[in-house]
C-alpha atoms as one frame of an Amber mdcrd trajectory, in Angstrom:
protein
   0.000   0.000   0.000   1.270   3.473  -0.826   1.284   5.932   1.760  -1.573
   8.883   1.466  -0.181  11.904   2.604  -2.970  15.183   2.926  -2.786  17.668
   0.645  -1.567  20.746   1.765  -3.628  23.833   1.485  -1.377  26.771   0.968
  -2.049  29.875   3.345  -3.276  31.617   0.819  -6.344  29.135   0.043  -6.938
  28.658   3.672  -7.499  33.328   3.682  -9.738  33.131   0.823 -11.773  30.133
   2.184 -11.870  31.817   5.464 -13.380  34.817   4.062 -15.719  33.539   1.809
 -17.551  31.668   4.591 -17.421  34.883   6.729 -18.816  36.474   3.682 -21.307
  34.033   3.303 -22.888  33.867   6.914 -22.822  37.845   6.410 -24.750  37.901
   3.387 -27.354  35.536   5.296 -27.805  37.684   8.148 -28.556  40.898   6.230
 -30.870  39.178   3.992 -33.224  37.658   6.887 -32.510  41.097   8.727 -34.209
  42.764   4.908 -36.653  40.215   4.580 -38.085  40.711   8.803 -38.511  44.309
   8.627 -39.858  44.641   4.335 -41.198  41.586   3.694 -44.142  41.792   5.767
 -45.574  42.872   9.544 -45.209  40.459  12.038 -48.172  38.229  12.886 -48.896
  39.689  16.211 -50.111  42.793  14.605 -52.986  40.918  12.090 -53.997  39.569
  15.323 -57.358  41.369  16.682 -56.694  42.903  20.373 -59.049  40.674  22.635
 -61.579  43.192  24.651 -60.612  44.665  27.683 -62.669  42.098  29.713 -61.058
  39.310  28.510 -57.941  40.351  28.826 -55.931  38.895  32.394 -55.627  42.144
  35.288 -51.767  41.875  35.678 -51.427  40.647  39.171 -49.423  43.340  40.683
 -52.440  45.752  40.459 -54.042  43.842  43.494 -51.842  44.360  46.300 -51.419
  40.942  48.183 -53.561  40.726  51.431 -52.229  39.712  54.822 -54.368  37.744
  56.575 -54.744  39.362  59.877 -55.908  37.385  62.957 -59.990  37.792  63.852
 -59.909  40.193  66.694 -60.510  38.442  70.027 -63.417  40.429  72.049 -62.032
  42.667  74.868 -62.586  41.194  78.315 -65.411  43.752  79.961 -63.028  45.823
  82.370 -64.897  45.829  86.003 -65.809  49.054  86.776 -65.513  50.134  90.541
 -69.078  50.454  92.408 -70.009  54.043  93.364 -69.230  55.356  96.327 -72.174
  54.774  98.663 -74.139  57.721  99.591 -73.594  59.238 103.118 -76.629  59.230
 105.140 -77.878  61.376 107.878 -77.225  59.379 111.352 -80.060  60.080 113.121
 -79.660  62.781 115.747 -80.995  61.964 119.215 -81.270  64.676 121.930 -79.468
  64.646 124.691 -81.437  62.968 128.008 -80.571  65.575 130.897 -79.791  63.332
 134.221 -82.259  63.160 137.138 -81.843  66.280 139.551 -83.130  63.777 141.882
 -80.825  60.994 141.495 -79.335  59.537 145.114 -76.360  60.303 145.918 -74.518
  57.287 147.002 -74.130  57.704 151.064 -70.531  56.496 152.574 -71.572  54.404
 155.337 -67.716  53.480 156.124 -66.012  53.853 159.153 -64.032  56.971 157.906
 -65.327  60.132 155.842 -63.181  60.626 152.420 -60.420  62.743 152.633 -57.201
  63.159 153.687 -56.224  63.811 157.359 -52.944  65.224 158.731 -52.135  64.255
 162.527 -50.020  65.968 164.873 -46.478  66.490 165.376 -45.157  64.073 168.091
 -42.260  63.780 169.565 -39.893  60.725 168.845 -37.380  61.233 171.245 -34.543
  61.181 168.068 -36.737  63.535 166.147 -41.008  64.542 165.032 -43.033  62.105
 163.751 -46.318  62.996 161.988 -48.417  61.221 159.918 -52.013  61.619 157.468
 -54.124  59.086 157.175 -55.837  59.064 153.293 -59.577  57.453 153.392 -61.259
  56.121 150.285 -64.675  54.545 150.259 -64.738  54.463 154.107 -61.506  52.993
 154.590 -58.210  54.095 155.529 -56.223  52.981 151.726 -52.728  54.631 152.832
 -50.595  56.240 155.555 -48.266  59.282 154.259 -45.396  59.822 156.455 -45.352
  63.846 156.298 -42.236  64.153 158.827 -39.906  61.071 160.774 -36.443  61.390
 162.789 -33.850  61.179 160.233 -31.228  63.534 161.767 -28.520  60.441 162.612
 -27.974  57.969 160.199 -28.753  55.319 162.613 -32.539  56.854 163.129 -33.296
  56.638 159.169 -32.072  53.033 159.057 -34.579  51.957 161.610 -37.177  54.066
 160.472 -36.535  52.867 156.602 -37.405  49.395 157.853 -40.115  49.955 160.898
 -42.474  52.498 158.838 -43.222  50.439 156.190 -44.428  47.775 158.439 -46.486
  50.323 160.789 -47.910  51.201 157.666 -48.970  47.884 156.553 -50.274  46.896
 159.973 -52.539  49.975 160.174 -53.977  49.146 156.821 -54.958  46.234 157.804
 -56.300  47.447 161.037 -58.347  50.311 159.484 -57.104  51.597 163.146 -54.006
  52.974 164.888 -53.807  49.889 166.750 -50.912  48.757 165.751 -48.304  46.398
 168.219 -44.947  48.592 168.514 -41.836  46.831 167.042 -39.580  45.898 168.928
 -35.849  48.491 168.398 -37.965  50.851 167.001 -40.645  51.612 170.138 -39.966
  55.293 170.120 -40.974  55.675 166.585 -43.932  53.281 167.093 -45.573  55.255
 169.862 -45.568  58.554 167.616 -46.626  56.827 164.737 -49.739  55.697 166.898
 -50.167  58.854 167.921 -50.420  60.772 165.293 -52.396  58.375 163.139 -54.903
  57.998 165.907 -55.510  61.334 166.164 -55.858  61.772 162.488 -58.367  58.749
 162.276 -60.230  60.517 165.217 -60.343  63.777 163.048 -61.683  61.415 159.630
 -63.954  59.166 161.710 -67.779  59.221 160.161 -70.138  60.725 162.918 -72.553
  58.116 162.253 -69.923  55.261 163.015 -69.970  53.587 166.192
């Protein structure tokens, strides 16, 4: 077998081929461009314009709706009462007390008051006493003066008095036993109370 070699196109040929078919497509370009726009209209425009109510509403006229959530009905919102209407209180005249009411009568031992006794002599020092009455009854012995000039004399009298006291309360008398370191002072203390109970006694008492 021989051996086929291609034939070689000279650069020249290859130019003028090149150009021909550029030439070509070209020429077949410009005549469809001539033929389009002279050779007839295009076959929308024979076409008869459908009415206006058949033709489709472009959708971007009609704005797109939201759809909103049905409104829930407001809870009724409790309204306060009214303030209640002040009333007249009834006025009711005042009832004058009894000129004749009785006057409770103290029929105690001892009018009300308070009585001062004497100044009596303590041997150290005065001793006087007042006797207070309440109700009828002797409620409390005020010492009004004691011996208190040595130091010794308001020791015994800070702890005898109290007792005399307390012992003539009970009493609802002077009577009263004298204590024993402190006999001076008891003897004017009796003294002076008794005459101050003598001075507050009721006249109606035994």
């Amino acid at each position: 077998m021989s051996n086929i070699q291609p034939r070689r196109v000279s650069p020249i040929a290859r130019t003028i081929r090149k150009f021909f078919v550029s030439g070509f497509v070209v020429a077949t370009f410009v005549a469809y461009a001539l033929h389009e726009r002279f050779g007839g209209a295009p076959a929308s425009a024979n076409a008869t314009p459908l009415p206006l109510a058949a033709q489709p509403t472009a959708l971007a006229q009609r704005p797109p709706t939201t759809a909103q959530p049905p409104k829930l009905p407001q809870a009724a919102v409790p309204t306060a009462p009214p303030p209640p209407t002040a009333r007249a209180l009834p006025t009711v005249a005042p009832t004058e007390a009894p000129t004749d009411a009785p006057v409770a009568q103290n029929n105690g031992l001892y009018r009300d008051g308070s009585y001062a006794g004497p100044v009596t002599d303590a041997y150290y020092g005065n001793m006087q006493v007042q006797a207070v009455i309440q109700a009828g009854k002797l409620t409390d012995v005020q010492i009004l003066e004691y011996p208190n000039d040595r130091r010794t004399s308001i020791r015994i009298n800070n702890i005898a008095l109290p007792y005399l006291i307390s012992e003539a309360i009970q009493a609802q008398s002077a009577n009263v036993d004298a204590i024993s370191g402190a006999t001076l002072s008891s003897d004017a203390f009796v003294q002076s109370l008794q005459s101050a109970l003598n001075s507050a006694k009721n006249k109606g008492a035994a």
